[in-house]
C-alpha positions as CSV (number, residue, x, y, z in Angstrom):
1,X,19.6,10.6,1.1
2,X,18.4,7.7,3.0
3,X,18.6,7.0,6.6
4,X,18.1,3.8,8.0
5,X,16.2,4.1,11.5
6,X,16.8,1.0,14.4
7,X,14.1,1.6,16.7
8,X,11.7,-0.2,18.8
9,X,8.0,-1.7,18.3
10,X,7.4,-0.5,21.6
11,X,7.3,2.8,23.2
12,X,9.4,2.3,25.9
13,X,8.3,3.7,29.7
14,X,9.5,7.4,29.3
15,X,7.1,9.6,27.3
16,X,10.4,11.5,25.4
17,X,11.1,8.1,23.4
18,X,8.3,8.2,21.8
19,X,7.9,12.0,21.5
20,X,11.4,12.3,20.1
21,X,11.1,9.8,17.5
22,X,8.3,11.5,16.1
23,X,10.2,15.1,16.3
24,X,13.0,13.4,14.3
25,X,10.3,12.1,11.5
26,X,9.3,15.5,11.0
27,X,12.7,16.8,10.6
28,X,13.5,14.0,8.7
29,X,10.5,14.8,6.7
30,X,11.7,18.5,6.6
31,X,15.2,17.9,4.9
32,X,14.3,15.6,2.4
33,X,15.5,12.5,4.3
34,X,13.9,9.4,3.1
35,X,13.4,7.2,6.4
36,X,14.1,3.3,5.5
37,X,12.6,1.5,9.2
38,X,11.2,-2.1,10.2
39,X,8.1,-1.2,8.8
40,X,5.9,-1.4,12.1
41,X,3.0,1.3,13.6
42,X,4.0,0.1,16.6
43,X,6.0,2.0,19.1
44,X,8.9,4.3,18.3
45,X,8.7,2.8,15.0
46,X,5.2,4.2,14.5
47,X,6.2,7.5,15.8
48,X,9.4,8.3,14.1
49,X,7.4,7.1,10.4
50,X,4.2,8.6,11.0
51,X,6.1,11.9,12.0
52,X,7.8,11.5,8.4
53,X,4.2,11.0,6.7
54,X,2.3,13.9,8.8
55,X,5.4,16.2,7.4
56,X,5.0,15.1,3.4
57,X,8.3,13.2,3.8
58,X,9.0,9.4,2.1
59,X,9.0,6.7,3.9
60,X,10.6,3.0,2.9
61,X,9.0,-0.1,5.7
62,X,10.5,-3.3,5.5
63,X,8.6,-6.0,7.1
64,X,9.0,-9.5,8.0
65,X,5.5,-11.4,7.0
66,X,3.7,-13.3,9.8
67,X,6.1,-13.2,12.5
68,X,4.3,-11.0,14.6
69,X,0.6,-11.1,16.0
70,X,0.8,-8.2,18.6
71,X,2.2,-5.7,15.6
72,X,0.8,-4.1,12.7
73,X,2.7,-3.2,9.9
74,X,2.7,0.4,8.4
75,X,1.3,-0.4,4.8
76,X,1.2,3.2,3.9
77,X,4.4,4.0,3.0
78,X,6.3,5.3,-0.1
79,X,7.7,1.7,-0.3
80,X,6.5,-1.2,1.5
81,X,8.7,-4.2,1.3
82,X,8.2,-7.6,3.1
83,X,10.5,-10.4,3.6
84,X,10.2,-13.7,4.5
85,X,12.8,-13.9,7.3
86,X,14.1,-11.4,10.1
87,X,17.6,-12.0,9.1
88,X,16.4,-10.7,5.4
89,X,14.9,-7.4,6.8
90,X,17.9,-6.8,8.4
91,X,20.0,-6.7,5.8
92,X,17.8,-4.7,3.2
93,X,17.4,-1.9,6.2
94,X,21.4,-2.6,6.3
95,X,21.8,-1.9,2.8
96,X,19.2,0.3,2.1
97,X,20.8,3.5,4.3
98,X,23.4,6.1,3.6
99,X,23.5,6.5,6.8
100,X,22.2,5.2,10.5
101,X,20.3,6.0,13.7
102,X,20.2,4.7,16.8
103,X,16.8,5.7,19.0
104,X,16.5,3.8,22.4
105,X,15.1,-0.1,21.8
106,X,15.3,-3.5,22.9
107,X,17.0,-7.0,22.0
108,X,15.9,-6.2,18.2
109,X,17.2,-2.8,17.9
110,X,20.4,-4.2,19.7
111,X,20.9,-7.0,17.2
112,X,20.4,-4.8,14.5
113,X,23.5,-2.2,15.6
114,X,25.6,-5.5,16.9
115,X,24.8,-6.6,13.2
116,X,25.4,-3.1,11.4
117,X,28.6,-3.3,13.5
118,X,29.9,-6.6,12.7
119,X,29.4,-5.8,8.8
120,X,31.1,-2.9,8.5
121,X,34.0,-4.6,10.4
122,X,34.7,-7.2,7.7
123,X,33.4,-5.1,5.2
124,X,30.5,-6.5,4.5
125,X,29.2,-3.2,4.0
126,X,31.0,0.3,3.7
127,X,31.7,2.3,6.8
128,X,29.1,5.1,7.6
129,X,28.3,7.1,10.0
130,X,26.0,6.0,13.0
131,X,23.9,8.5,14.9
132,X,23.1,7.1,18.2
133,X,20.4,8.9,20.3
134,X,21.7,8.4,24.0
135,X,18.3,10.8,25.6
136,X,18.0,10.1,28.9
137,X,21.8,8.0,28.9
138,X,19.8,5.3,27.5
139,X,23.0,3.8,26.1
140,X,25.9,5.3,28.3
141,X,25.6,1.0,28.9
142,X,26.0,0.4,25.5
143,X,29.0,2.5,24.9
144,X,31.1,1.3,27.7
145,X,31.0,-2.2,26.7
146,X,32.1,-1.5,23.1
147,X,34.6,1.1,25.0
148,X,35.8,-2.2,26.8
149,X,35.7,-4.6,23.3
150,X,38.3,-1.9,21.5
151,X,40.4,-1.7,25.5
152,X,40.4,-5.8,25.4
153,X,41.6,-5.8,21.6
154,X,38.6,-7.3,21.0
155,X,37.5,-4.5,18.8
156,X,39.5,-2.1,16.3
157,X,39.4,1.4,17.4
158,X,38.5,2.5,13.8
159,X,34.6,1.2,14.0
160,X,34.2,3.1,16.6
161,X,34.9,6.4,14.2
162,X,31.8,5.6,12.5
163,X,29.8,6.4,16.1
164,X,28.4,10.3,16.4
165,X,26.2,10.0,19.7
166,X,24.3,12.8,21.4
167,X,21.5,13.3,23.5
168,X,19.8,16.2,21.5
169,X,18.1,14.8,18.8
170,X,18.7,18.1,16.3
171,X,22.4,17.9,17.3
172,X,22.5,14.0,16.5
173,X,20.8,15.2,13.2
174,X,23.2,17.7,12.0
175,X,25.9,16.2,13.1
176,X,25.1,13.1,10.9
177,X,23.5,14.2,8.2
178,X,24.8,18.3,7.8
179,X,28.6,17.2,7.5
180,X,30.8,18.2,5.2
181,X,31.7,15.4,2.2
182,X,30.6,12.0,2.1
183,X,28.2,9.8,4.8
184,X,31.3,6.9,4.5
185,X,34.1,6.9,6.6
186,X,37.6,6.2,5.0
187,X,39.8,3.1,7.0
């Protein structure tokens, strides 16, 4: 199984981010869970994937090439794969996963779920479940608003279905990848 990671470059201002995203590598790394992630050392992206490589796990980067100056990518991977554009990396780490998790990031990480989001709602891509790690209510924000697209009519209720969110990481974990049949959701 694959699990594609949205995360973000930097490690945010609360030690846990950063300490969580590597406790989910290693667990990652302990169930056989191939972690597919922007490809980065930086921040909780460098956590969660070094916690995967510390534990023996595999580990699939996908990189854009020469957009950024203040991040190094993570060449030591299982698979390293760059792109040319952001807009390509997002759709290989889109496609790439049998499933998704959300750990607290920025503007990139909330382009990538909007993205994710918008796919699977004109099936562009097969409904799946997403894991979102609310520690510390980090998205309770988040939530609301796509709470308030579905009460609007602005969203349909069923891509919400897809959403398992927790603040334990372990919890988020099982939940998302211990469940009973298949990692897609039926419409």
């Amino acid at each position: 199984m694959k699990i594609t990671v949205f995360c973000g470059s930097r490690p945010g201002n609360r030690p846990n981010f950063k300490e969580v995203a590597y406790k989910i590598g290693t667990e990652l790394a302990q169930r056989d869970v191939e972690l597919v992630y922007g490809g980065s050392t930086s921040g909780t992206m460098g956590a969660i994937s070094q916690g995967v490589l510390d534990h023996g796990g595999k580990v699939t980067g996908i990189y854009p090439e020469g957009l950024f100056e203040d991040e190094l990518p993570r060449k030591n991977t299982t698979s390293f794969i760059t792109t040319k554009t952001m807009a390509k990396r997002k759709k290989l780490l889109i496609t790439k996963g049998d499933a998704y998790l959300v750990l607290p990031g920025g503007l990139g990480t909330l382009e990538e779920v909007s993205q994710l989001l918008s796919d699977m709602a004109i099936g562009l891509v097969p409904l799946k479940k997403v894991g979102i790690l609310n520690i510390n209510g980090y998205y309770d924000h988040l939530l609301s608003l796509l709470d308030n697209f579905v009460d609007a009519a602005f969203m349909d209720s069923l891509y919400q279905k897809q959403l398992v969110v927790a603040d334990d990481y372990q919890e988020l974990l099982t939940t998302v990848l211990d469940s009973p049949g298949s990692n897609e959701i039926s419409a």
